[in-house]
C-alpha positions in Angstrom: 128.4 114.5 100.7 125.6 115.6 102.8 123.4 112.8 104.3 120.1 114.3 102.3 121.4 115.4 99.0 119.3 114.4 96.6 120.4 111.9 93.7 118.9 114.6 91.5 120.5 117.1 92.9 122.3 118.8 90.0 118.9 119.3 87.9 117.0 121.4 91.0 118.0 124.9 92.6 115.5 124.8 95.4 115.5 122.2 98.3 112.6 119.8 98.7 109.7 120.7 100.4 109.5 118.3 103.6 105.4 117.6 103.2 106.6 116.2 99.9 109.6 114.3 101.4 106.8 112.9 104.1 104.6 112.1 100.9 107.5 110.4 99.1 109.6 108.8 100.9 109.6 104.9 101.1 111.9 104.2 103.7 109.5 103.1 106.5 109.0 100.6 104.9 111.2 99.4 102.1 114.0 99.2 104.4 113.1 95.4 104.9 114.5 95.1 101.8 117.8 95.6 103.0 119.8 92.5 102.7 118.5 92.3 98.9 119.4 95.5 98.4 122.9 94.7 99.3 123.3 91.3 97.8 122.2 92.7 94.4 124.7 95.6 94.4 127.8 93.0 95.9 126.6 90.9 92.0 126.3 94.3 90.3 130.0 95.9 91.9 131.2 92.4 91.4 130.0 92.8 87.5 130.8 95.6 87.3 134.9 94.9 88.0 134.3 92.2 85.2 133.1 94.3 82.6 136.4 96.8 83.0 134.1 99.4 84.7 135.5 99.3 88.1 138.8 98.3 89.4 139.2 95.6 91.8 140.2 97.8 94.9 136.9 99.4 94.1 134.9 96.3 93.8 136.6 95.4 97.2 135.8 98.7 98.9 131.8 98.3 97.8 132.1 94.8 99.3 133.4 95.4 102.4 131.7 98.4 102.9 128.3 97.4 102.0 129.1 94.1 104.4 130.0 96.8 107.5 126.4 98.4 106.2 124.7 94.9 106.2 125.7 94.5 109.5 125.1 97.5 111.1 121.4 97.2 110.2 121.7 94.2 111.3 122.5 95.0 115.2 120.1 97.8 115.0 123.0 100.3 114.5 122.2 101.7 111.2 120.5 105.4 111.4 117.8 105.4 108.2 117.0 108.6 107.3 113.8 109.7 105.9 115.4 112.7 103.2 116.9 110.4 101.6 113.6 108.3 100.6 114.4 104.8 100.1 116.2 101.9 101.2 118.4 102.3 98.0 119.3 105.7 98.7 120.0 105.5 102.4 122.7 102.0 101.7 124.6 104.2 98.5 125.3 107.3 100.8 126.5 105.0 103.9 128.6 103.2 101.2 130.1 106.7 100.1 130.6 107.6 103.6 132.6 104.4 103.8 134.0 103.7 100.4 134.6 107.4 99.3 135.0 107.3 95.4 134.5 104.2 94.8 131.1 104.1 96.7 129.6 106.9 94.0 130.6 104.6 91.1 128.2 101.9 92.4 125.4 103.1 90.7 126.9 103.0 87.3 125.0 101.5 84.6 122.2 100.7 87.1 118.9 102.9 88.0 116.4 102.9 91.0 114.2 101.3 88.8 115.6 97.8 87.8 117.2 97.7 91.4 113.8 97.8 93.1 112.7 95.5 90.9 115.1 93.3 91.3 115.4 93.5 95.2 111.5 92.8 95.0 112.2 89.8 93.4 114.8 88.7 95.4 112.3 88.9 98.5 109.3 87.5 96.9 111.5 84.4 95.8 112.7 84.0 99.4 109.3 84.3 100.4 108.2 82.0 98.8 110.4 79.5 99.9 109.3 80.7 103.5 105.9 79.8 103.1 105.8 77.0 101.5 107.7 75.4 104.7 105.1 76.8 106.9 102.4 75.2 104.7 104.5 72.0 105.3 104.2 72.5 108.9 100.3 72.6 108.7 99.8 69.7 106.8 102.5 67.4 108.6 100.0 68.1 111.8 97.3 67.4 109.9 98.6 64.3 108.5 99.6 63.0 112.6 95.7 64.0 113.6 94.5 62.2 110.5 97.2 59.3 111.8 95.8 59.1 115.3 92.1 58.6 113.9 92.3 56.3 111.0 89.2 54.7 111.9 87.0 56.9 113.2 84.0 57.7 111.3 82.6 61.4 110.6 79.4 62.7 109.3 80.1 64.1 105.9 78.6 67.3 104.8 76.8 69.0 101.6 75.2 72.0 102.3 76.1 71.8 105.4 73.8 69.1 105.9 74.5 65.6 106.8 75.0 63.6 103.5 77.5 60.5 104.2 80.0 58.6 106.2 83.6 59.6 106.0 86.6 58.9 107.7 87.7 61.7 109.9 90.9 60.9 108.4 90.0 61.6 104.9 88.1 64.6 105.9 91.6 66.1 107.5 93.7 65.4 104.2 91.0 67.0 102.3 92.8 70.3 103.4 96.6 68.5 103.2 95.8 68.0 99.2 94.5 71.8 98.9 97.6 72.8 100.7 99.5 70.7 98.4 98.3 72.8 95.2 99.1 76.0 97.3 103.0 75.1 97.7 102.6 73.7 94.0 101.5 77.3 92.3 104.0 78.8 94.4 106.6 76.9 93.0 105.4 77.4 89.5 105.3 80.8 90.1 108.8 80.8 90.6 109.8 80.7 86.8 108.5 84.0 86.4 110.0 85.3 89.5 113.2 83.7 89.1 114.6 86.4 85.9 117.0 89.4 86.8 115.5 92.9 85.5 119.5 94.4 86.5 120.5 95.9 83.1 117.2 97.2 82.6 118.6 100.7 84.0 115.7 103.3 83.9 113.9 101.5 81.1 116.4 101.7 78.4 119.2 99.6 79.2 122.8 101.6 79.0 125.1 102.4 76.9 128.2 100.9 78.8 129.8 97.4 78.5 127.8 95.3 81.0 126.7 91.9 81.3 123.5 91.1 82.6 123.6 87.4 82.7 126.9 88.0 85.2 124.8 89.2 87.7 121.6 86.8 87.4 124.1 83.8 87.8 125.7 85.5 91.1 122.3 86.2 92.1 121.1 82.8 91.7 118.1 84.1 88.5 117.2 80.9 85.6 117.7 84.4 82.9 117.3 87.8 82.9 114.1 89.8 81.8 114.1 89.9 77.4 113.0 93.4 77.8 114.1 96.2 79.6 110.6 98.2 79.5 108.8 95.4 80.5 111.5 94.7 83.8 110.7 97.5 85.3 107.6 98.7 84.9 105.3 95.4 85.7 104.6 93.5 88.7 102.8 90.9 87.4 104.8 88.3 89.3 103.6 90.4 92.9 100.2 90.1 91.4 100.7 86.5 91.0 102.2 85.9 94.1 99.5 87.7 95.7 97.0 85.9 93.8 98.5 82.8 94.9 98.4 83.5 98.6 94.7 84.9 98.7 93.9 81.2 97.3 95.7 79.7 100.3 94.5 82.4 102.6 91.2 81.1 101.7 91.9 77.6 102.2 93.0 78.5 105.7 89.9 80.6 106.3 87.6 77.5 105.4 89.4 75.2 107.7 89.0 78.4 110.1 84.9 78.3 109.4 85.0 74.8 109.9 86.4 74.2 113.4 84.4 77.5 114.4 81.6 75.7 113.7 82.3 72.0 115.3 84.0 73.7 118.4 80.3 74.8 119.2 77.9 73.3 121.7 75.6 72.6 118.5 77.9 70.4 117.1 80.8 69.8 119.9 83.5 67.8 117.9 86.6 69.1 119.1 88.4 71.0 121.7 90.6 73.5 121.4 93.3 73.8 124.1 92.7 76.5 126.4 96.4 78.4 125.8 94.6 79.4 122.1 91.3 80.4 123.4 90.2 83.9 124.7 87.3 84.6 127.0 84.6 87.6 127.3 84.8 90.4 129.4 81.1 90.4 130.7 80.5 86.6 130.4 82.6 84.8 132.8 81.6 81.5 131.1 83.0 81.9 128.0 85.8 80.2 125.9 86.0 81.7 122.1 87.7 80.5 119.2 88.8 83.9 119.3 92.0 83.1 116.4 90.1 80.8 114.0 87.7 84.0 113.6 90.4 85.9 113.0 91.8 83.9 110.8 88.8 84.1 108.5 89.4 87.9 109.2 93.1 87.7 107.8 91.9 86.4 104.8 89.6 89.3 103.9 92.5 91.5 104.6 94.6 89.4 102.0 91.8 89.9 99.5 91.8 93.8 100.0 95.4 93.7 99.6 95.7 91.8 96.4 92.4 93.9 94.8 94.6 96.9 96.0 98.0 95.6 93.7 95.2 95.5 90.6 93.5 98.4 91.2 97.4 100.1 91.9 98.8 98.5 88.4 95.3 99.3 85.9 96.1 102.0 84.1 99.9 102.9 84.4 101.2 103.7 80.9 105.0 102.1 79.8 107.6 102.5 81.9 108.1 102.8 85.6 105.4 105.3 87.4 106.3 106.3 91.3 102.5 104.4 92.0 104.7 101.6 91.8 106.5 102.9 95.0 103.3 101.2 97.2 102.9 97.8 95.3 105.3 97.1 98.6 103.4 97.7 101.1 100.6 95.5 100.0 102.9 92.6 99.3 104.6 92.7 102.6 101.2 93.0 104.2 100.0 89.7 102.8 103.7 88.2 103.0 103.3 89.0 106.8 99.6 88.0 107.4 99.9 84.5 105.4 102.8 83.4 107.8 101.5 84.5 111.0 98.4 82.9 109.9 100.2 79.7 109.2 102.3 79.8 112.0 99.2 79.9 114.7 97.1 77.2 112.8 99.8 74.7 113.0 99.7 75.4 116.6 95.6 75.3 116.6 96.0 71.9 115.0 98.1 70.7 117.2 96.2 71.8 120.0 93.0 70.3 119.4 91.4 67.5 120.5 88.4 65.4 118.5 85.8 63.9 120.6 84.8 60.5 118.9 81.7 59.7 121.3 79.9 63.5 120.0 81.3 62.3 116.7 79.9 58.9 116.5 76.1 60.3 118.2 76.2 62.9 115.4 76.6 60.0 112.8 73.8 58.6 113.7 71.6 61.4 112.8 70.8 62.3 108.9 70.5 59.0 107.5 74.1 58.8 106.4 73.4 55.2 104.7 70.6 56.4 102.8 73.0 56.3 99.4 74.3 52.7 100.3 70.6 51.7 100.1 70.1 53.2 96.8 73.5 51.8 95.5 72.6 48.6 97.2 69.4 48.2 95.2 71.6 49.2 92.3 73.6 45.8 92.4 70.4 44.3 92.7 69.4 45.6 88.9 67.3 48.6 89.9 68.3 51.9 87.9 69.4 54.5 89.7 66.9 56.9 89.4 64.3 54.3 91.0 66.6 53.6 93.3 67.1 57.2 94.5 63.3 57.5 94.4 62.6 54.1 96.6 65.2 55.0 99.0 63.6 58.6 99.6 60.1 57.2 100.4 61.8 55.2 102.9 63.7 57.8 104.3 60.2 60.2 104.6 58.7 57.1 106.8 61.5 56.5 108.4 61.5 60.2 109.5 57.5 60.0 110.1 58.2 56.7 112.6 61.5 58.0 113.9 63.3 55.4 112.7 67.1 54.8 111.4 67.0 52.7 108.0 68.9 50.0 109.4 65.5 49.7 112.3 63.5 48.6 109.5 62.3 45.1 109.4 63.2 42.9 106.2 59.5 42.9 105.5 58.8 46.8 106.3 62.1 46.6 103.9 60.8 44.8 101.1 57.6 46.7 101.0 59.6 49.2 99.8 61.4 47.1 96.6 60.9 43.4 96.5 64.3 43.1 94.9 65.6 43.5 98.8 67.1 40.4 100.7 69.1 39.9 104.0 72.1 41.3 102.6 71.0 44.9 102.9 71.7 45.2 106.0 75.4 45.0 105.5 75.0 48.0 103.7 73.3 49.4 106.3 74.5 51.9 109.1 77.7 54.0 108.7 80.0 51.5 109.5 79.0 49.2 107.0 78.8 52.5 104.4 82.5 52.9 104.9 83.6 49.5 104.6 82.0 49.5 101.2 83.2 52.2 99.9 85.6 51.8 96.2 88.3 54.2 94.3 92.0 55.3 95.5 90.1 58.9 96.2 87.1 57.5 98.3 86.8 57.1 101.8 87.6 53.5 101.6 89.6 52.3 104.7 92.2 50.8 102.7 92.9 53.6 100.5 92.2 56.4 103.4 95.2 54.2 105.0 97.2 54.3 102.3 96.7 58.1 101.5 97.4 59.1 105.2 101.0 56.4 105.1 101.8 58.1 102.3 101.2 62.0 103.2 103.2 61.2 106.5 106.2 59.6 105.0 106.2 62.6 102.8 106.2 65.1 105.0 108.3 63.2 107.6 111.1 62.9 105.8 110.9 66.4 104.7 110.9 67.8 108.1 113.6 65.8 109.0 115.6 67.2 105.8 
């Protein structure tokens, strides 16, 4: 068999033209796809020998030959050739090379179209299982810097003004429990990724005696796709799994924004170690965040990708369509930006270094206490609302007199609400906010504590598993 005969060959008298064989072919890259390849057709040679339609010296030669294949891409040895399309393609006419006979009766009861689908599958499940480690890896750093400041206080932010006291602690695990949900939709994702399409065949199914549930147990599947259209002609779980990773590419881009932001004279909260920072090539003074803005960046290009899967899957009638063909290149895109992404913030984490005294001078600024006074006067039997409104005329003089709240005389205090006593002022100032703080989800020391044992036991122990 020639190395560039076409599957089709018998149907077509003229050869193919080679703009349309650049246009078409797949092989650059769908050839990552080569070990799933492989393992799908060692199940489907291995069904095959069950179901009487092979014998077992032919099962055996497949095996052995597509393990010699599997190998020899593997060292770099294996010559992929671009007539011959596809990763598919290029493994069955090695495997004939090798096998003879028995290699051309591989592809019985089986068609291009459920074994792409299936070898997607197989990588997106794998994938999966790949980054939801490296998600682990970012939060277990998270959880030690949260560890090494349990008590260290943090202007909170709305608006990206100052609002209220937090620990820096609780702030950090903010982003550990959005991780969390990441690795959680990943995994539910997995029952719909988890199903074998192999007996699907073109769309049809075939006509021969084979048995699809053989090869989703060898393969590892919970069932195998109910219909045969519908396995190979949607990608709903690549839309899903890029839907999931643009949510965590976002969460990684706001954590991104973030540290841009408080690694900046204007605020000057942290430090990032020098190995991750770049520098200008006209300013000699300069020492840029350089990869948290690019990984805001990598997020947009996650976006693009996963707009580019819906925009690719809109209006394709029933069954398979060749548009199909680039739903790859999108997916491995994102596959590959996520991890890198992940893989150089757990290193940015790592490498960074808070600066409490900046932290504690900025605390001091945007009267941080000013709901502790309101809630204060609360307990005293003030409504809210009146409250709220007492509290803001303070904070206006207070801001007029350039004052704190806590500067205030008890008099100056009680012209304000008589209801006040001497006991405000241990609501007063951020460290007495925080100390008063209630609920397992609040800042509260003891449950911040608590949270931040808990995450680190947690991830810990799975690390060490």
């Amino acid at each position: 068999m020639e190395d560039t005969k076409k599957p089709w060959a018998g149907r077509f008298e003229k050869p193919t033209e080679p703009s349309v064989e650049d246009f078409t072919e797949s092989i650059s890259f769908d050839k990552q796809l080569y070990k799933y390849d492989i393992q799908g057709s060692i199940a489907h040679a291995t069904m095959l020998a069950a179901s009487g339609l092979l014998t077992e010296e032919e099962k055996e030669a497949i095996i052995l030959g597509l393990k010699e294949i599997e190998k020899e891409i593997d060292q770099g040895n294996f010559s992929f050739k671009k007539g011959l399309e596809d990763i598919h393609m290029n493994i069955e006419v090695a495997l004939i090379r090798k096998a003879g006979e028995a290699g051309r009766k591989l592809h019985t009861a089986r068609s291009r179209n459920d074994q792409v689908a299936l070898d997607l599958r197989l990588w997106t499940r794998e994938t999966i299982t790949q980054v939801s480690t490296l998600i682990e890896g970012v939060q277990l750093e998270l959880a030690q810097k949260a560890r090494a400041h349990l008590d260290l206080i943090f202007p909170g932010f709305t608006h990206l003004q100052h609002a209220q006291p937090v620990l820096l602690a609780h702030h950090l695990l903010a982003y550990v429990e959005m991780l969390e949900r990441d690795k959680e939709r990943l995994a539910d994702s997995m029952t719909r990724v988890n199903r074998s399409p192999l007996g699907a065949c073109a769309l049809a199914g075939t006509t021969l005696p084979i048995d699809p549930e053989t090869t989703a147990r060898l393969l590892g599947f919970s069932q195998v796709c109910a219909n045969s259209i519908d396995a190979v002609s949607d990608r709903d779980f690549c839309l899903e799994f890029a839907s999931n990773m643009a949510i965590l590419s976002m969460h990684l881009s706001r954590l991104a924004e973030e540290w841009v932001l408080w690694i900046s004279p204007e605020f000057n909260f942290i430090e990032l170690d020098e190995s991750l920072c770049t520098g200008s090539s006209i300013m000699p003074q300069k020492r840029n965040p350089d990869v948290l803005e690019l990984l805001r960046a990598k997020c947009a290009r996650v976006y693009g990708n996963l707009f580019f899967l819906f925009s690719l899957m809109k209006a394709l009638p029933l069954s398979y369509n060749r548009d199909m063909q680039e739903d790859k290149v999108a997916v491995f895109d994102i596959a590959s930006t996520v991890t890198a992404s992940l893989s150089l913030l757990k290193k940015v984490v790592n490498g960074t270094t808070f600066k409490p005294e900046n932290i504690a001078l900025a605390c001091k600024k945007g009267y941080l206490d000013a709901t502790s006074l309101a809630e204060y006067l609360v307990t005293k039997g003030l409504p809210f609302r009146q409250a709220h409104e007492v509290v803001g005329k303070l904070v206006r003089r207070a801001v007029q007199e350039g004052k704190t709240l806590k500067e205030f005389s008890l008099d100056e205090l009680r012209q304000s609400s008589p209801l006040v006593d001497k006991g405000v002022y241990d609501f007063l100032g951020v460290e007495n906010c925080i100390k008063h703080y209630k609920g397992t989800s609040s800042t509260s020391p003891s449950a911040v504590r608590e949270r931040v044992g808990w995450w680190w036991d947690r991830l810990w122990e799975s690390k060490k598993a």
